[in-house]
N, C-alpha and C positions, 0 to 999 in steps of 0.2 A: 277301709276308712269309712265312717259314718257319713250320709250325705249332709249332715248338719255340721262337720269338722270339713266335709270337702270347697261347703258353698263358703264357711267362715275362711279358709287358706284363699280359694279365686276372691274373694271381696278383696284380701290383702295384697296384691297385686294384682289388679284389676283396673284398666287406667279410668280415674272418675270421667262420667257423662253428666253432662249439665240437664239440671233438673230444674223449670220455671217453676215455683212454688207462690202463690196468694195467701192473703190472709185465712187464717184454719188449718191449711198445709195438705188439704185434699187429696192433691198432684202428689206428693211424697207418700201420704197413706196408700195408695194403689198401687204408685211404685216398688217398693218395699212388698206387696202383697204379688206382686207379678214377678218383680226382679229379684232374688235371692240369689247373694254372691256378688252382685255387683257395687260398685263405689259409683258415690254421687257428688257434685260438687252441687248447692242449692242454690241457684238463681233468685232472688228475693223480690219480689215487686215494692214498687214502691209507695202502694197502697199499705204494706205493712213498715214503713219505718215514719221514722222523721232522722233528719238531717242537723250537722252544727260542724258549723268553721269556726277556728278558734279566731281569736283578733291578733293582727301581728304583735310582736313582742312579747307574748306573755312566755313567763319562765316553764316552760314544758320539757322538762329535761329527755324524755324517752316516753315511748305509749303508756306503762302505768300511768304516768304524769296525766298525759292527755284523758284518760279514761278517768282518773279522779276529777279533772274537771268538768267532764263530759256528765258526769253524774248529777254534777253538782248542777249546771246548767240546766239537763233536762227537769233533773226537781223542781228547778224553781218554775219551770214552764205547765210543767203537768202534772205538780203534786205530789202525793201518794202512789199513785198508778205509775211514776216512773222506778219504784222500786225492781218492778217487775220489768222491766226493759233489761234486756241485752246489750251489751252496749260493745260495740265493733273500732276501736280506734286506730286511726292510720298519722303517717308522719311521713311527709317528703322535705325533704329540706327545709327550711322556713315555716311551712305549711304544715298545719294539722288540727285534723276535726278527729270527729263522730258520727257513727250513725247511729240511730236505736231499733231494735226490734222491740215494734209494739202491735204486731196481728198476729206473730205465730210464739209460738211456747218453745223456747231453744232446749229445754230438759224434755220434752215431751217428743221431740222431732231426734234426741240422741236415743231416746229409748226405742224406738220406731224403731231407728236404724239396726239397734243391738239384738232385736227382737225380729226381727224379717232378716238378722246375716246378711246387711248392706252394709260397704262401708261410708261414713260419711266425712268425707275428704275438708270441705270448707262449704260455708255459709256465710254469701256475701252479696250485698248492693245489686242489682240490675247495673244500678248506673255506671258501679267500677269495673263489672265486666268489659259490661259495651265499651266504654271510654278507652280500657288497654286493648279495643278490636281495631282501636281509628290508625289509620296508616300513620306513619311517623310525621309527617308533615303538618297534617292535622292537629295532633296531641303537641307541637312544638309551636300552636300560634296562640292568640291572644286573641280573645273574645267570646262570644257562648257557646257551647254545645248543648244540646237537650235530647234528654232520655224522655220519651214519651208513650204514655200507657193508655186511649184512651180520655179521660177527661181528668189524668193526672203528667203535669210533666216537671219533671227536674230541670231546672237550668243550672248548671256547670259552668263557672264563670273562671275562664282559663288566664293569665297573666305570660306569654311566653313556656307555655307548659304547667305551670303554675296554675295549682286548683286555688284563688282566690274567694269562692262564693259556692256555697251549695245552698239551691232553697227547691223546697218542693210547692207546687201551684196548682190550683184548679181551674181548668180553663176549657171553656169550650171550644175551641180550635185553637192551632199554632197562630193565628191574626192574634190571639190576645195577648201575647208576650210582646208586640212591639213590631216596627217596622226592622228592624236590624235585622238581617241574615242569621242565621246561628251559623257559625263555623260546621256542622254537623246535625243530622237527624238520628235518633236511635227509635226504632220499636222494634217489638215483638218477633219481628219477622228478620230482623240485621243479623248477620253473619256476627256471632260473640265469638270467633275464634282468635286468639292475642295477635301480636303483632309485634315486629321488632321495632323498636324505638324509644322514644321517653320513656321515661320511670312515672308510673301512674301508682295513685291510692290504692292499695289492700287492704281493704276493713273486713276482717272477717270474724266471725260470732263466735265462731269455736274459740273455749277457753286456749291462751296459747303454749300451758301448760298442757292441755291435752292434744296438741301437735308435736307427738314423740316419735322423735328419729328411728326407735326403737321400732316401730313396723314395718318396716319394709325390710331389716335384717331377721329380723323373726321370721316375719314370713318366707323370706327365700330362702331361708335354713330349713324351717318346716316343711317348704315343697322339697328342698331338695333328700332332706333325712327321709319321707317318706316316699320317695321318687326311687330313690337308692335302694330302701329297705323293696320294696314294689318289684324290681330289677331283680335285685339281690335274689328273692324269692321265686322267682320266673326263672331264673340262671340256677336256681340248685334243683329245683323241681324238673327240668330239662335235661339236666346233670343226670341224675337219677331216671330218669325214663330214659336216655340212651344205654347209660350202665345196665338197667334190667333189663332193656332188648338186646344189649350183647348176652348177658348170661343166658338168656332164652336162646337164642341162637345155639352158646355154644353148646346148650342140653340138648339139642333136637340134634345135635352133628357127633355125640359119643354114644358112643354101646350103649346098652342098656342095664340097671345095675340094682345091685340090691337098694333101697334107700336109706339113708341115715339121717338120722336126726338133726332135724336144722338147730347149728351153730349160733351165736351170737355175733361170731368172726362171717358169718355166712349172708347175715343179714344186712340191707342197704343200709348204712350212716349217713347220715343227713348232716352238711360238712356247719363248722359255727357260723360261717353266713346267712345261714340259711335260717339259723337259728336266731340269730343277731335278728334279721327282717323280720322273723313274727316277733320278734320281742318290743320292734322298733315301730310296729304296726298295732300293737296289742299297748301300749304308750298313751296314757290321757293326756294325749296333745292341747285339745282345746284349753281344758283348765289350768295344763303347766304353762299356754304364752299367753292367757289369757293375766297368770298372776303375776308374770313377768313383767308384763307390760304393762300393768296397775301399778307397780312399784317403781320399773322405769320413770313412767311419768308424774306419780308425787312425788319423785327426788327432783325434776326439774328442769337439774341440769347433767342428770347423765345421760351420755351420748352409748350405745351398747354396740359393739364390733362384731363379734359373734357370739353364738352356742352351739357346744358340741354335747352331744348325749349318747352314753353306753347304757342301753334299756336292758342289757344281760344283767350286768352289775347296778341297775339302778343309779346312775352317775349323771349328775348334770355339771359342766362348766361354763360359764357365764364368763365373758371379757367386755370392759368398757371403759370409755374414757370421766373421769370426772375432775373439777376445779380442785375438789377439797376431798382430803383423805377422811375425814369425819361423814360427810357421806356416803362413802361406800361402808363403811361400819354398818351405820345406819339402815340401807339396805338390807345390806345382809344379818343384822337383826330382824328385820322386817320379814326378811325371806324367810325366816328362822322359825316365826310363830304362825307359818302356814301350816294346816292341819297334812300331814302327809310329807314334809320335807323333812327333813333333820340333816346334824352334822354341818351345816352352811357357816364356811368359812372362809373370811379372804384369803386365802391364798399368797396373792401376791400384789405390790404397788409399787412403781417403778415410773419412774419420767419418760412421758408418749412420744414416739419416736419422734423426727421428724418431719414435718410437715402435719400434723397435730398438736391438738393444744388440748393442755390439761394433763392429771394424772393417770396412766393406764393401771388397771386394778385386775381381777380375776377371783371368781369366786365359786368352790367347789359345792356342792351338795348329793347327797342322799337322796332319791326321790321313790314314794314308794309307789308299786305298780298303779295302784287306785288313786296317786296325786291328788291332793285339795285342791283346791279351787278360791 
């Protein structure tokens, strides 16, 4: 296995480690240049956002909703420049804002990642981390909390758990917010590990289109086909070196004789597992999940179960769940005009068992040893 396909499979099950990121994304460039194979989730300061709570009432049917608004809003506040914001939207009951990325580049910080074989899990708020660290009791009262950086601090304005207020401030000390207690202090240095309790905001930057299910089954398919094929290959090579120290053996233990011509019947066969493993080894893994999970996730909404691959005969099988039989088509059209696949066809479509939702599908292909990409 290539160290460049081994660090890309460890990124993919890899649990993320929280990475404190500033405007420029510094902290992340080094990281990425040190850590290869590891997943990060990005801690965001809050020197790179600005903040917006929606006003109660307004029709915001689900996050798109809230994120078209959220656009619309930062527009009018900062113009032109808000094109280029990222924009993170969250939705708890009643409640629901935005935040904006506007000190780090979110396409510059995925290509970072794809580029240094990190994975990069989520990108999100300082303040919504810390907020889901607060013990339950805390996150279930009413009054301030503040995320504080420095001579920037967030005040969190809670209603009964309820995020009623996000506003970001510049203040030379905590005196300048006010005589009132804040329910909580958060910096730099607070324990951000979650906590069981209330339901807190997740705004996170990553498209949520590019939050496909489809990774984590990939990948433990991929460790384990090349875990197996790895095994498989150790098991016949072992095979074979005890078979040829018995036949060594049993030559030194017979008379001595004329010799004859070695056989074809005579010589070690190497059994198909064995073959199966370098085949399943010799496999351009990176480019076949790589192009999987490209298509995976511009479809949306398919959910993928597994793959199974016979690298002898070139065979891939693909299974997964989707709403609509016209996207698996789709799909597998798509798979279709990858340079290296052929023959990709659904197979099969059938109502997911239960306890799943949506239609189960199955889709064969052809893959050729050199796979596109």
């Amino acid at each position: 296995m290539s160290e460049a396909l081994r660090q890309r499979l460890a990124a993919r099950l890899a649990k993320p480690r929280r990475v404190f990121v500033t405007p420029g994304g510094d902290e992340f460039t080094a990281w990425c240049h040190d850590m290869p194979g590891t997943a990060v989730e990005l801690v965001v300061s809050a020197r790179a956002l600005h903040e917006l709570v929606a006003e109660p009432g307004l029709p915001l049917a689900d996050l798109d909703a809230v994120q078209a608004y959220a656009q619309q809003q930062f527009a009018h506040y900062f113009g032109a420049a808000a094109q280029r914001f990222a924009i993170a939207p969250w939705q708890l009951g009643e409640s629901c804002g935005a935040s904006a990325l506007q000190g780090l580049d979110l396409a510059a910080l995925r290509a970072q990642a794809e580029a240094g074989r990190v994975r990069l899990a989520a990108v999100r708020p300082a303040w919504a981390v810390w907020l889901a660290s607060l013990p339950a009791s805390t996150r279930a009262g009413s009054g301030r909390a503040v995320w504080h950086e420095g001579d920037i601090a967030v005040v969190i304005q809670l209603d009964r758990g309820r995020v009623t207020g996000l506003q970001s401030r510049r203040v030379q000390s905590l005196a300048d917010l006010g005589a009132d207690a804040p329910l909580a202090i958060g910096t730099l240095d607070s324990d951000l590990a979650p906590q069981p309790g209330p339901a807190t905001p997740q705004p996170d930057f990553l498209p949520r289109s590019a939050r496909s299910p489809l990774a984590w089954p990939l990948a433990a398919t991929g460790a384990l086909v090349l875990a197996t094929a790895a095994w498989s290959a150790v098991d016949s090579h072992r095979t074979l070196d005890v078979a040829q120290a018995a036949r060594d053996r049993v030559a030194t233990l017979r008379p001595a004789a004329a010799p004859k011509p070695a056989s074809r019947r005579d010589q070690p066969a190497e059994n198909r597992s064995a073959i199966e493993a370098r085949a399943l080894l010799a496999m351009p893994w990176e480019p076949l999940l790589t192009r999987v999970e490209t298509a995976g996730a511009d479809a949306k909404t398919i959910a993928w179960l597994s793959m199974d691959a016979s690298a002898g005969r070139g065979e891939l099988r693909l299974e997964g769940l989707t709403p609509d039989k016209l996207l698996a088509l789709q799909l597998a059209e798509q798979l279709g005009t990858t340079p290296g696949w052929g023959q990709v066809v659904l197979t099969r479509f059938s109502a997911a068992e239960t306890g799943l939702t949506g239609q189960r599908f199955e889709i064969n292909a052809r893959v050729a040893s050199g796979g596109g990409s």
